[in-house]
Legacy VTK file of the C-alpha trace (Angstrom):
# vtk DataFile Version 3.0
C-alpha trace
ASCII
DATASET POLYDATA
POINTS 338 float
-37.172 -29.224 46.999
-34.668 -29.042 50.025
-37.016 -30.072 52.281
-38.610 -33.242 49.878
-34.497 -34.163 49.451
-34.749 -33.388 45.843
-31.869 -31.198 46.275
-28.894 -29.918 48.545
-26.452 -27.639 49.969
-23.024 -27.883 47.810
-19.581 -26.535 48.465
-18.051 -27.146 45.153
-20.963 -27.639 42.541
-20.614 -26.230 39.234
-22.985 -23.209 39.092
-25.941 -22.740 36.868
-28.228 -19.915 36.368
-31.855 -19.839 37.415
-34.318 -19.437 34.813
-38.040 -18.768 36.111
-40.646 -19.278 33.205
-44.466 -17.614 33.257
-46.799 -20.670 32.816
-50.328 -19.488 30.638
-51.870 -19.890 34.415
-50.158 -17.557 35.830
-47.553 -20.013 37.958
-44.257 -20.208 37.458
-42.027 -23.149 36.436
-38.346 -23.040 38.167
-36.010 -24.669 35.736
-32.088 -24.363 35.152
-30.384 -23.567 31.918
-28.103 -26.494 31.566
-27.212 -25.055 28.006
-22.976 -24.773 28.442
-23.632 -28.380 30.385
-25.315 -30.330 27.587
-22.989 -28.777 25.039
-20.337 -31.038 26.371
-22.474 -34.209 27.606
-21.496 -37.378 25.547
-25.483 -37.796 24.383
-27.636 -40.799 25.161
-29.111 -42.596 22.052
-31.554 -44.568 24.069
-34.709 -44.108 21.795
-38.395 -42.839 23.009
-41.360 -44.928 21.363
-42.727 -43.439 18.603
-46.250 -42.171 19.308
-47.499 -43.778 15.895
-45.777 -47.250 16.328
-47.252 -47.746 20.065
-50.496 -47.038 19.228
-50.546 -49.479 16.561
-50.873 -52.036 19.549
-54.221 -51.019 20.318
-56.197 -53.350 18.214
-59.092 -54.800 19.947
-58.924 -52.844 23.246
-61.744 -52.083 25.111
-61.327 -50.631 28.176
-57.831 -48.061 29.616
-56.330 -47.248 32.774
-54.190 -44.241 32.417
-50.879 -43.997 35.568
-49.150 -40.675 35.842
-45.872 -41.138 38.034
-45.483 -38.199 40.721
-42.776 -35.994 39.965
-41.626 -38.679 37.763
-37.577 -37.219 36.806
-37.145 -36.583 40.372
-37.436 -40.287 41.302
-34.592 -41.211 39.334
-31.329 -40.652 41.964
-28.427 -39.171 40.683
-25.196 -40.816 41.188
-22.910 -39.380 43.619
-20.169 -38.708 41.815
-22.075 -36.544 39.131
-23.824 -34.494 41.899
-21.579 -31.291 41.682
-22.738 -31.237 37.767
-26.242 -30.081 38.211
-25.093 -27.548 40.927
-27.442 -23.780 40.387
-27.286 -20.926 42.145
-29.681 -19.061 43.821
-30.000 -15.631 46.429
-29.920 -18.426 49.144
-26.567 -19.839 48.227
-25.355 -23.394 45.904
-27.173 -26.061 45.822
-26.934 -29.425 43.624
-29.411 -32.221 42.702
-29.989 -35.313 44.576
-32.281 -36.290 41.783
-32.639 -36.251 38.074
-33.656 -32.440 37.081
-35.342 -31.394 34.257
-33.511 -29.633 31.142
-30.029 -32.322 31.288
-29.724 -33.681 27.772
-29.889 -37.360 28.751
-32.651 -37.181 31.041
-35.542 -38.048 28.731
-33.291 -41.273 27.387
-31.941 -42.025 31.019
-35.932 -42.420 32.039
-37.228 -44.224 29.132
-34.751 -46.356 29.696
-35.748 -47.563 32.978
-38.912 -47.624 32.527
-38.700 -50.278 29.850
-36.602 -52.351 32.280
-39.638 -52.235 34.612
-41.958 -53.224 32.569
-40.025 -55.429 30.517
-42.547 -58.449 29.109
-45.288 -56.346 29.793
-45.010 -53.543 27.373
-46.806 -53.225 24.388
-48.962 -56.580 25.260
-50.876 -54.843 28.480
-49.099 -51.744 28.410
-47.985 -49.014 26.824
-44.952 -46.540 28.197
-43.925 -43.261 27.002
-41.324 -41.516 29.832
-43.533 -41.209 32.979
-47.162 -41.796 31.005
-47.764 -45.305 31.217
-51.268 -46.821 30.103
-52.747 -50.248 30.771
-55.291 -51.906 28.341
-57.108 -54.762 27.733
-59.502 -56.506 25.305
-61.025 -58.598 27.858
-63.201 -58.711 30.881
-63.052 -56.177 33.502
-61.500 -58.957 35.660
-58.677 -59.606 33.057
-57.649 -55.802 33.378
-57.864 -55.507 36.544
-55.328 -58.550 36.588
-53.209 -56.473 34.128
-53.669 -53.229 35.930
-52.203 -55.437 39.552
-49.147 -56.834 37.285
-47.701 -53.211 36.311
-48.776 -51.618 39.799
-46.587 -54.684 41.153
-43.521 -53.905 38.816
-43.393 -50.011 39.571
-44.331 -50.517 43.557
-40.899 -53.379 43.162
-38.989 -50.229 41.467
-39.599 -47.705 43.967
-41.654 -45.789 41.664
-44.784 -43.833 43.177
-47.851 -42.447 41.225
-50.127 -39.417 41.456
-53.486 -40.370 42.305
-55.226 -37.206 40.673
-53.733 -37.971 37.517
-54.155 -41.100 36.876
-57.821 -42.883 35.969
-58.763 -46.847 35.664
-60.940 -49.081 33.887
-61.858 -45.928 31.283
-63.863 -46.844 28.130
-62.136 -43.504 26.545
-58.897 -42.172 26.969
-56.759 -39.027 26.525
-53.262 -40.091 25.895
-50.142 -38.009 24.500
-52.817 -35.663 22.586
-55.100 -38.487 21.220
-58.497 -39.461 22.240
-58.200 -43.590 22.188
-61.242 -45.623 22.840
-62.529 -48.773 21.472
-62.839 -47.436 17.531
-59.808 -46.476 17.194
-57.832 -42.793 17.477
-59.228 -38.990 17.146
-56.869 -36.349 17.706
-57.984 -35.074 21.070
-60.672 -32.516 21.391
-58.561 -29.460 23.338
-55.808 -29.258 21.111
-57.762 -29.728 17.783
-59.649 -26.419 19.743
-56.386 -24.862 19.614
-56.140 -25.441 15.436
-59.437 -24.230 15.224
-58.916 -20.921 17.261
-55.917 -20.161 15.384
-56.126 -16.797 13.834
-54.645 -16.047 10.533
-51.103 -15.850 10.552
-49.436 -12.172 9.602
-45.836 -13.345 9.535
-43.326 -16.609 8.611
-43.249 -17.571 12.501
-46.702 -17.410 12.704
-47.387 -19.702 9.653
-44.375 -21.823 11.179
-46.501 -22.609 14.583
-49.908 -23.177 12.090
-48.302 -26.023 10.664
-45.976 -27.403 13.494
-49.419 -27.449 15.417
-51.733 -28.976 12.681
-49.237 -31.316 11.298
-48.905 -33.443 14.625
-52.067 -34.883 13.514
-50.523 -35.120 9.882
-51.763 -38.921 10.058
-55.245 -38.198 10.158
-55.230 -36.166 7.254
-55.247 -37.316 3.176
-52.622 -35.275 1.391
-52.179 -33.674 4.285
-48.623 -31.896 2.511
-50.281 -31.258 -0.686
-52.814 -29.358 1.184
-50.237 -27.096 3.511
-48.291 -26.538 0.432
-49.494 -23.049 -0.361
-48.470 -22.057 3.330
-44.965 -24.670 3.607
-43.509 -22.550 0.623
-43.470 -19.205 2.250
-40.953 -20.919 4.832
-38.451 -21.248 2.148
-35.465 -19.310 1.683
-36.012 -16.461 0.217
-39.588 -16.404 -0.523
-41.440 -13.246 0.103
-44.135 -13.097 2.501
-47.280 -12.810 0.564
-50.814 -14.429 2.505
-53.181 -14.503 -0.533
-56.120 -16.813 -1.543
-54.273 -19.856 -1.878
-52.547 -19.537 1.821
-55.904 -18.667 3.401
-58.054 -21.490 1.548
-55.288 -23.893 2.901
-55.505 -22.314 6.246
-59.333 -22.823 6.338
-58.943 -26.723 4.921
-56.572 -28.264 7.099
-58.939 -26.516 10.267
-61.978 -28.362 8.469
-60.324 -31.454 8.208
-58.721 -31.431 11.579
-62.115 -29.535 13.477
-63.641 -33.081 12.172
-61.498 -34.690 14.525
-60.996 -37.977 11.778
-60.852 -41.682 13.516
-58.400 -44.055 12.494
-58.751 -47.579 13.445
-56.108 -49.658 15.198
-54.392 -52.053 12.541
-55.252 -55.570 13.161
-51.966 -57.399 11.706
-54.017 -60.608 11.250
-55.714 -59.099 7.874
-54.462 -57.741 5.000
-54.181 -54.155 4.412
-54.528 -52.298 1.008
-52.173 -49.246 0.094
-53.253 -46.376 -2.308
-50.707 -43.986 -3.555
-51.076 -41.081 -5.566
-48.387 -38.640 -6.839
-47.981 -35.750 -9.054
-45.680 -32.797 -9.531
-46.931 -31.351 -6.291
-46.132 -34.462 -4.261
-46.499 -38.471 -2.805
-49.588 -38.856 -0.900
-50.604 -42.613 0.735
-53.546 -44.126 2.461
-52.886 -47.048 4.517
-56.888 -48.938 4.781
-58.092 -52.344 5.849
-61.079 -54.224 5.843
-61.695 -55.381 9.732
-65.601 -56.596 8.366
-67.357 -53.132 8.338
-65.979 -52.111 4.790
-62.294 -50.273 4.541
-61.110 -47.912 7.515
-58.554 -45.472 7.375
-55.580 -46.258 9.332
-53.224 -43.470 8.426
-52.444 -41.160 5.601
-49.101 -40.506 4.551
-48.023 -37.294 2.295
-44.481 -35.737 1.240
-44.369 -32.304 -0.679
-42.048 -32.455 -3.667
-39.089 -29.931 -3.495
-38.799 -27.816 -6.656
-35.933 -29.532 -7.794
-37.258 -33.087 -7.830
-40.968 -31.623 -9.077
-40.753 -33.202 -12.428
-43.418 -35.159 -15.270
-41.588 -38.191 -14.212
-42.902 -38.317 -10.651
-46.488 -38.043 -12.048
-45.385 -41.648 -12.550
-47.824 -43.265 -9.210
-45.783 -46.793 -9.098
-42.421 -44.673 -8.743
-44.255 -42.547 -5.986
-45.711 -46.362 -3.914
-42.510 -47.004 -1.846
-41.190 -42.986 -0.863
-45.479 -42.697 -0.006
-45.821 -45.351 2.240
-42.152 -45.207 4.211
-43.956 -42.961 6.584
-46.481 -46.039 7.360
-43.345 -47.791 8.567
-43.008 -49.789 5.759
-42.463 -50.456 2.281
-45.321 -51.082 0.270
-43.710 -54.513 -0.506
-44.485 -55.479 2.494
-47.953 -54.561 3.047
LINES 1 339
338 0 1 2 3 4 5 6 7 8 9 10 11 12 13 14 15 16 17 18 19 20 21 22 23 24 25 26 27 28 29 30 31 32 33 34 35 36 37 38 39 40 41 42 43 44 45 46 47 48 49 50 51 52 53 54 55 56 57 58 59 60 61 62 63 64 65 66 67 68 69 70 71 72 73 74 75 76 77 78 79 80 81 82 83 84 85 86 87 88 89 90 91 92 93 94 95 96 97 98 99 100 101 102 103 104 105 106 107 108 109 110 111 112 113 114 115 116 117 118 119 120 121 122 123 124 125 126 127 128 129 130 131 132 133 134 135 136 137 138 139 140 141 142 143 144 145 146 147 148 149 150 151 152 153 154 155 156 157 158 159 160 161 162 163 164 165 166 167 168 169 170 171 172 173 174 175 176 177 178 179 180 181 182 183 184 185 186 187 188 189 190 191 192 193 194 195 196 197 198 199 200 201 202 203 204 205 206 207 208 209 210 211 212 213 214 215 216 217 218 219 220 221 222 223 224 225 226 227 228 229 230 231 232 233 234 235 236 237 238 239 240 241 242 243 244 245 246 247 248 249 250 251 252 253 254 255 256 257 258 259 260 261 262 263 264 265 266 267 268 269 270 271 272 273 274 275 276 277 278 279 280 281 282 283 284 285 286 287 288 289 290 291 292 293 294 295 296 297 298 299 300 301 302 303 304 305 306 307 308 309 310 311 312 313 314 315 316 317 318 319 320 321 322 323 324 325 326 327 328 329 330 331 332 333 334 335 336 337
């Protein structure tokens, strides 16, 4: 890092420890615990895109280039006078950053943020942006994304910003991108980490159910009554529940790997045509289905679910039309409006 500029000798840096964590291939990552430092670091609001909402923009496109920026936080300069901040110490003496390091509080909000001033105009209509993952696609000719493909090369070359080659691909019909498989269907969830569901072995403890879910309910989305169906395992996380794994905890264990190892496809939403919401709910909880007819019958485009709490779990929410507009807030709208 001395040597690529990324960092430098300091006389008066503050001085952070050194944390060095195992990777699973055997490599280790150097980081910094900036813990005391983001405790008192007026935070950055500056949004990242939700995963769901971007994707949403993917109706119609055919073909994906995927751009992976090299070492893309330590392209991002850090100002002078904030230098000493970042300062860590090491057997070979202080040292501060010259750019942006990993593990600062703002850092993820700081990069967003210029990377939607890049590609400003661009984003969302040819491209889609999420920190240093940026994908190009088109529902054209190869031509027309290779023309799309030059414009966003053009606006990161006029940045400053530089890419790594081995991790990027072009003019894919099928892409991996932030866990999803994306092609011209629609969405899967992708192949390796639905592996990881799969492989899961049964949980023995609270933290081990905890990771289950965490893990299987990033793909939430692609699942119908995907809460109702966790619920036998979501209630031993409450407070003061004993730990008991019986029948009901391993049949939802075994249901939500079914439904997941199917890897479900959602189609893109095309906001030209009408969509149709069905809601169901009961004592248990809301559940939604967000279809549309794009002229090969209805196609799921997301699913929706909410677990009741026990002390909202009540005859009246059996009540469907009182359950439409708390089911389908997770589709990003109210049902009005669909």
């Amino acid at each position: 890092m001395l040597v690529d500029g990324v960092i430098e000798e300091a006389n008066e840096a503050w001085g952070f420890p050194v944390v060095l964590v195992h990777k699973k291939d055997g490599s280790v990552r150097f980081c910094i615990d900036y813990r005391l430092l983001n405790a008192i670091t007026k935070k950055d609001v500056y949004p990242l895109p939700r995963i769901d909402d971007t994707l949403d923009n993917l109706h119609g496109a055919k073909r994906f280039t995927s751009l992976d920026l090299h070492a893309g936080y330590w392209q991002v300069p850090v100002a002078e006078k904030d230098r000493d901040k970042t300062g860590f110490i090491t057997r070979k003496g202080l040292f501060r950053f010259v750019r942006m390091p990993f593990g600062l509080a703002n850092a993820p909000g700081t990069f967003q943020r210029m990377m939607d001033a890049v590609l400003r105009g661009l984003t969302c209509q040819s491209c889609l942006v999420y920190l240093d993952d940026v994908i190009i696609f088109s529902r054209g000719s190869v031509a027309r994304h290779v023309v799309q493909l030059a414009a966003v090369l053009e606006r990161l070359a006029g940045a400053g910003l530089s890419l790594k080659a081995s991790k990027c691909s072009f003019a894919s019909e099928k892409l991996n991108y932030l866990g999803h498989e994306l092609d011209g269907a629609g969405v899967r969830p992708m192949s390796s980490l639905v592996e990881s569901v799969k492989n899961f072995p049964t949980p023995t403890d609270v933290t081990e159910v905890k990771r289950f879910v965490h893990m299987a309910g990033y793909y939430r989305r692609f699942v119908s009554d995907f809460a109702a169906k966790a619920a036998p395992m979501t209630k031993l996380l409450r407070k003061g529940v004993v730990w008991r794994w019986g029948d009901s905890q391993k049949e939802a264990f075994e249901c939500l790997k079914k439904a997941l190892t199917e890897r479900p496809l959602l189609a893109y939403p095309d906001f030209s045509r009408p969509f149709r919401l069905v809601t169901d709910a009961s004592q248990v909880g809301l559940g939604a289905a967000l279809t549309q007819d794009q002229g090969q019958g209805e196609q799921p485009i997301a699913y929706a679910s909410k677990i009741n709490s026990p002390t909202v779990a009540n005859p009246e929410m059996a009540d469907d039309v009182k359950g439409v507009d708390r089911a389908a807030a997770p589709l990003g709208a109210p049902a009005s409006g669909v």
